[in-house]
N, C-alpha and C positions, 0 to 999 in steps of 0.2 A: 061767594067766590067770584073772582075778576072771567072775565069771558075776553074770548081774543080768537079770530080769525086768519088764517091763510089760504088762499085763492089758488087755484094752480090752471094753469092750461099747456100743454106741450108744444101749442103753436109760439108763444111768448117766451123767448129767449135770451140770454146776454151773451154765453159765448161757451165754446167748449172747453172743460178742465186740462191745461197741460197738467200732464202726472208728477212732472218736477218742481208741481207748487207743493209738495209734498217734501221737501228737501230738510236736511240739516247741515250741520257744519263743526267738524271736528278743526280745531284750535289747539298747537301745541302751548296749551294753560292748562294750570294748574294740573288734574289726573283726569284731562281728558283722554293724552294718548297711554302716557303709562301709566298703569294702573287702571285704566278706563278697556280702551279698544286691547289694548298688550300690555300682558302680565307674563313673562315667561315662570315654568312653575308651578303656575296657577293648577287645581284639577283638573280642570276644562280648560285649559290652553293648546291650542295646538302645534302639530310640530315648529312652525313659526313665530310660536308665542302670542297668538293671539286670542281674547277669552272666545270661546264657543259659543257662551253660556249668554255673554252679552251680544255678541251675533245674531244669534237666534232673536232676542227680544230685540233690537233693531230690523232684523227682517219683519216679525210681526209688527212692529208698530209702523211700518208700511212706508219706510222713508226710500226717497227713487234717486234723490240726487244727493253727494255730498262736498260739499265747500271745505278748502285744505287750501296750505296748513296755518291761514289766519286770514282774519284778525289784526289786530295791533302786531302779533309775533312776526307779520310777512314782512312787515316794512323794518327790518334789519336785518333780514334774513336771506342767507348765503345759500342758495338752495345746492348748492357742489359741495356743503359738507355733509348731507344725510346720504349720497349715494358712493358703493364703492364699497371695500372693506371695512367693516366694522371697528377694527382694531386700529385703524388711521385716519377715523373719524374725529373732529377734535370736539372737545367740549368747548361749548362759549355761554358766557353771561347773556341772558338772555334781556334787555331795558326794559322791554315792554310790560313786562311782568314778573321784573327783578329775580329772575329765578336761573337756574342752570341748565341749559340745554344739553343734553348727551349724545343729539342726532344719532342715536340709535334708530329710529324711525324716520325714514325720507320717502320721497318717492315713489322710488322702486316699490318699498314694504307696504306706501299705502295703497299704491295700485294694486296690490298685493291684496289686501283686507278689501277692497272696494268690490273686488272683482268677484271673492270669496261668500259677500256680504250680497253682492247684486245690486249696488246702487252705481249710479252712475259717477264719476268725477267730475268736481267743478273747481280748476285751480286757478290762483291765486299767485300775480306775479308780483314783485318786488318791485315798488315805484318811490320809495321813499330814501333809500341809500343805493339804490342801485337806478335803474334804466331801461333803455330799448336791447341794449347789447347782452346783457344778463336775462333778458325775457325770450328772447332771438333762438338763445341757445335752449335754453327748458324747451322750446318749443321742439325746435329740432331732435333735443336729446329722447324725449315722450313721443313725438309724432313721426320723424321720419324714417324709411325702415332697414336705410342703410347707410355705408358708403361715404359718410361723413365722418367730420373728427369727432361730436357729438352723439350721433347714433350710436355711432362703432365705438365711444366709450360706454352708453348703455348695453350693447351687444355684450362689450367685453365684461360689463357688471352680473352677466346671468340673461337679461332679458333682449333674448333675440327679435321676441315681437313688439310692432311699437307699441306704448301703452293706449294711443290713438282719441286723446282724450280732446273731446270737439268744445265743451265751454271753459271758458277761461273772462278772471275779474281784472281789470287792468288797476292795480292797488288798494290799499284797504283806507275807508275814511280820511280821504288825505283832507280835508281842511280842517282837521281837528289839530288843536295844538299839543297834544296827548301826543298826537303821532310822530313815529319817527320819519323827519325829513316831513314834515305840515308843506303844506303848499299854498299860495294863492289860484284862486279858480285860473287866473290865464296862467300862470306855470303850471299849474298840472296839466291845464289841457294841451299845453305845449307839448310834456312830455308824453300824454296817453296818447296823442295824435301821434306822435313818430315811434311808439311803443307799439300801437295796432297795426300800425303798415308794415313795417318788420314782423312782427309775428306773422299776420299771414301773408307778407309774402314767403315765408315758410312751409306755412299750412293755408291755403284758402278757403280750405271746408270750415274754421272754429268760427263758434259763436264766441264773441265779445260784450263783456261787460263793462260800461264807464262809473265810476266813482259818484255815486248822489251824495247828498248832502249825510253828514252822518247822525243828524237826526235834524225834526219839524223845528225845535226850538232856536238851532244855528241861527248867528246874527246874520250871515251871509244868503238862508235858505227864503227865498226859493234864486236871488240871482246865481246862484254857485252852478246850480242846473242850465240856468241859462246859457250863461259862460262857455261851460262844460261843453253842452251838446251844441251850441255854434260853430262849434271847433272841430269838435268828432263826428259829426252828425255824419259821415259816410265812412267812416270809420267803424263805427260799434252796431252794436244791434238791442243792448237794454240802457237802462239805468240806473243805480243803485235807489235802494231804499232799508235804513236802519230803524230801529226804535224800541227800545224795553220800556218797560211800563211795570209803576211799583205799589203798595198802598202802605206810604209812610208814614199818612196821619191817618190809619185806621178808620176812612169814612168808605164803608161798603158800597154806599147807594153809587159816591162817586166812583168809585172803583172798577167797578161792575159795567160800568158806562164807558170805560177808556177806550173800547173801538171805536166808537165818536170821533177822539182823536187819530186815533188810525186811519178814519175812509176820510177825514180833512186832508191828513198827509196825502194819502194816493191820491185822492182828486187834484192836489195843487200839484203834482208831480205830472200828472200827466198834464193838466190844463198847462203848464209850462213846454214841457216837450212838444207837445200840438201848437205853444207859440212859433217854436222854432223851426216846426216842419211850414207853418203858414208862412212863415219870414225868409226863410229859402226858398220855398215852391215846391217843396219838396213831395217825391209820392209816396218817399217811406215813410213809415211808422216807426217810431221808436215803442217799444213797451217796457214793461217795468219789473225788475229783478227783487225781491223783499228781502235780502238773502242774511237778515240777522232783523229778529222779530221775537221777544218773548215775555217775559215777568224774570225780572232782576232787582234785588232790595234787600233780601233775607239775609244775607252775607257778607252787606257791606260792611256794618261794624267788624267784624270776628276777621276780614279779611285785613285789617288794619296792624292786627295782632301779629301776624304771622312775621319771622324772620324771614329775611333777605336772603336769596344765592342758596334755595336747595333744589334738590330734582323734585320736579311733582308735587309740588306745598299743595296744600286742601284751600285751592282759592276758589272763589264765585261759586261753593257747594251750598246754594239755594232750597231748602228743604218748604216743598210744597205744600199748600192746603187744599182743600175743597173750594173756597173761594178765587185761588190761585186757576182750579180746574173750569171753575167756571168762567173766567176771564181767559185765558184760552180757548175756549168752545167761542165766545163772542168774536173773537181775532182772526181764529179760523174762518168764521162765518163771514167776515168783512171782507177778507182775501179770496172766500168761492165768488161776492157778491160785483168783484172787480174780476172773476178770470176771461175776461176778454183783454184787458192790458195789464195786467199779474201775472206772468206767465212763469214765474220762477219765483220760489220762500224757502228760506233756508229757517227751519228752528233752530237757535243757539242755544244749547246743543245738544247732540244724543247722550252723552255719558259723562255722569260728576258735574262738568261744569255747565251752571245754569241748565239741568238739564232731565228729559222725564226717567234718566234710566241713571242708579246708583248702584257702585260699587263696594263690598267690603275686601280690602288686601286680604289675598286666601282665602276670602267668602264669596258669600251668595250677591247676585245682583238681583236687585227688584225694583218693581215699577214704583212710580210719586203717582201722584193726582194726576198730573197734567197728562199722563201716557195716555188716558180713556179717550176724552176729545178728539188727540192727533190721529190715533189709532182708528176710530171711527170715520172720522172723516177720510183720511186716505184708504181703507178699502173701500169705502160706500160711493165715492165720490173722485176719486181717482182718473177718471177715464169717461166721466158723463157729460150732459150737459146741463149748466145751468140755469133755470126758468127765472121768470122774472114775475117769483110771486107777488100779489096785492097780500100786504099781514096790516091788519087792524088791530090796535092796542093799545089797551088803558095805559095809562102815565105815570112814573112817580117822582118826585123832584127829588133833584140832587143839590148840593153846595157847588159841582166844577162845572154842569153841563146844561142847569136847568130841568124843565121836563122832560124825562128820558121814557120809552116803552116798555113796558114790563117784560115783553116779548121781543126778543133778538133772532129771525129763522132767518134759512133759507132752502131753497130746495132744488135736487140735482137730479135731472131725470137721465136712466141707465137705458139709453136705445136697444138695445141688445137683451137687454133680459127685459124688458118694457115694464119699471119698475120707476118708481120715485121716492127719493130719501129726503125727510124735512129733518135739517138739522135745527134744533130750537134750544135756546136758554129763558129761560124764566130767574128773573132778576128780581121778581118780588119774594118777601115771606110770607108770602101765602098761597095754596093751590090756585093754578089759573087754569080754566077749561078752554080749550083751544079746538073749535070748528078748521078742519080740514078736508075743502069746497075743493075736490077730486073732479065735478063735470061728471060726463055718463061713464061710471065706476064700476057698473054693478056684477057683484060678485067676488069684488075687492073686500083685502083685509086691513089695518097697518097695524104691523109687527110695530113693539114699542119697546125700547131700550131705555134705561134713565141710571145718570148720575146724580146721587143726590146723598146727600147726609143731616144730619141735627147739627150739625155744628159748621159753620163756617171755617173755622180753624182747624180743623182735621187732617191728620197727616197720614201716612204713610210710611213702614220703616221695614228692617230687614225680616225683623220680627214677623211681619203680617200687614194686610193690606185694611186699614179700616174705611177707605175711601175706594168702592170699586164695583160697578155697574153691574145692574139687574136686569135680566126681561122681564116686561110686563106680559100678562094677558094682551092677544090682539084683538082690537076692536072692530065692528065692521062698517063698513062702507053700506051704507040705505041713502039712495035717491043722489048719491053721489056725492055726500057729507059723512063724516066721522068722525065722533066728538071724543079729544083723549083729555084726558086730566094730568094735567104736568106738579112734579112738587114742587114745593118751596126753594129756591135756590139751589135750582135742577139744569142738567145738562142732556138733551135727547135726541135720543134716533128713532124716528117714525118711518119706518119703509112702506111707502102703498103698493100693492101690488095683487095679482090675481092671486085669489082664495086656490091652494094645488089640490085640496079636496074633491 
């Protein structure tokens, strides 16, 4: 059996968890909203059409913020045709994802579900067909609480209170050629820079998002950031970060490793933004937004398939495995291991699309693989802080990354109930025993949770969950050490904490 160590001390820090690194992002694609979030009809729908059933599993899987209503769909996206009468709503072709829009769902409805649901809003303005003057008004329409031509058309929609909603993304991907109305870094930053000053001088209080690069691999990244925040840099307050990650040629070892490439990405994002605070003189900090982050692969052939121009096609329905789970547990771990400048991650997304919570039309919703991880970590880790454990661990070689650790942790101490959670993946097939060096412990236990299965490939369906976490026996803390046993291509939660015996 491999052996592997993590060290803890409560004096050695990295930063405190913002609760809205716990985010997701609902995208008017494929059946994320209808069919997903709203089903009128449904059993479990409520008087507004929306399911209950998958509410509930979004409140427990512990998400605080959520990103609306895109994506690639914002940037052609008219945001005065989802609000208002239903029946003088128009339908439009949707480009970004060749489908039909019904703006059935705007605004109004999703402040609506947000509010119902307890996550916070994080919208999403139009920079790619649209502008400062279209972003101006949303704002006003959502934020201000009267008296306006804008408010007082919200007022006159039903909603007398503002929706008051403080973060907002100034466009989605725009240096992608994908996207509608692509930009060069200095056109965009032209336009985010006269898009932020209009916004708040509407609202003062919102936080602002600028447009990062939309993924590591972009030929433009990392000067697209530079560009970007030269321009905005007193304008905004994050900066975007994207990136899925797949295993197309079935090599696990690599696979398994891909936060690698994810703490690459955030270190050059911010060692870029701390160029441009050094190069201004600047005393703010810019930090960093992750607000579309997940495993997407599984869909792309079948999504090829589908015809053109319906409402709600079954796109990006990514069907999870157990290896899937465990490269989320690593991702997650990357993003607690940066939350001094990560202060906002959106999962893409909660429901259907790429996403841990699936829906049957008129059925049941149930959890994928990936719900365990997300779930864990946002209660356990939500509101703590993160230590800056020493993890000692044996190697195993990869084809993409070299020698990688067997052992992926980290650890989030909860001040308040004076407790500490070691989040850990084990990447090898085989048991690794893991010393957890607690300091003066005594009378401590750690609770031990584990995702783990025989099969890498293991799914998840409506039918029944074959991929879904177990407590262990809790071990005990002697001399301020406790040895757990992690399994084979395992995902876990080690809580230390005083024995309440």
């Amino acid at each position: 059996m491999n052996n592997a160590t993590v060290t803890l001390h409560s004096e050695f820090s990295i930063g405190d968890v913002d609760p809205r690194l716990f985010g997701s992002f609902v995208e008017h694609l494929g059946r994320a909203v209808y069919e997903g979030i709203y089903e009128p009809g449904h059993p479990a729908a409520d008087a507004a059409g929306f399911r209950t059933d998958v509410r509930d599993l979004v409140r427990d899987l512990g998400v605080t913020v959520v990103r609306y209503p895109g994506g690639n769909f914002v940037s052609g996206y008219d945001w005065e045709d989802g609000v208002g009468p239903r029946a003088e709503r128009p339908r439009r072709l949707d480009l970004a994802w060749r489908s039909v829009e019904t703006n059935e769902i705007g605004v109004d409805e999703f402040m609506e579900w947000a509010r119902a649901t307890k996550v916070e809003p994080y919208m999403a303005v139009n920079l790619g067909t649209r502008g400062p003057e279209a972003a101006r008004d949303l704002v006003e329409y959502c934020n201000h609480p009267g008296g306006t031509r804008m408010s007082d058309r919200r007022i006159a929609n039903g909603r007398r209170d503002p929706h008051a909603i403080k973060l907002w993304c100034l466009g989605n991907e725009m240096d992608g050629p994908w996207q509608i109305g692509a930009k060069t870094a200095n056109e965009y930053a032209r336009v985010a820079t006269e898009t932020a000053k209009v916004m708040r001088w509407v609202d003062p209080t919102i936080e602002l998002v600028a447009c990062g690069s939309s993924n590591r691999g972009m030929a433009t990244f990392p000067e697209w950031e530079a560009t970007v925040l030269d321009a905005t840099y007193d304008h905004v307050d994050y900066i975007s970060l994207h990136s899925y990650y797949g295993n197309r040629s079935d090599d696990l070892p690599s696979y398994l490793a891909k936060s690698i490439d994810m703490d690459a990405f955030i270190r050059s994002v911010i060692a870029t933004a701390d160029y441009v605070k050094a190069k201004r003189r600047s005393a703010k900090r810019i930090d960093l937004s992750f607000d579309e982050w997940n495993v997407w692969f599984h869909s792309n052939s079948k999504d090829k398939e589908i015809e053109p121009w319906s409402v709600a096609p079954p796109l990006l329905e990514d069907i999870y495995t157990h290896e899937d789970a465990l490269l989320v547990g690593c991702l997650l771990i990357t993003l607690l291991k940066h939350a001094d400048r990560v202060r906002i991650a959106c999962l893409a997304q909660p429901v259907n699309v790429i996403a841990p919570i699936m829906t049957v039309k008129g059925g049941p919703a149930w959890r994928q693989t990936i719900y365990y991880p997300f779930m864990h970590a946002a209660t356990a880790a939500g509101r703590g802080t993160v230590l800056r454990a020493a993890v000692t661990s044996p190697t195993y070689p990869t084809e993409e990354f070299g020698d990688v650790d067997l052992l992926e942790a980290v650890a989030v101490r909860d001040p308040q109930m004076g407790s500490t959670t070691v989040f850990a993946v084990n990447r090898g097939r085989d048991p690794l025993a893991v010393e957890i060096r607690t300091g003066d412990s005594a009378g401590s236990t750690v609770a031990h949770t584990s995702l783990a299965h025989d099969d890498p490939k293991a799914t998840n369906g409506p039918d029944g969950e074959r991929v879904r976490p177990v407590d262990l026996p809790a071990q005990p803390v002697h001399g301020g050490i406790a040895t757990v046993t992690l399994a084979p291509l395992s995902w876990n939660v080690l809580k230390v904490a005083r024995d309440a015996r």
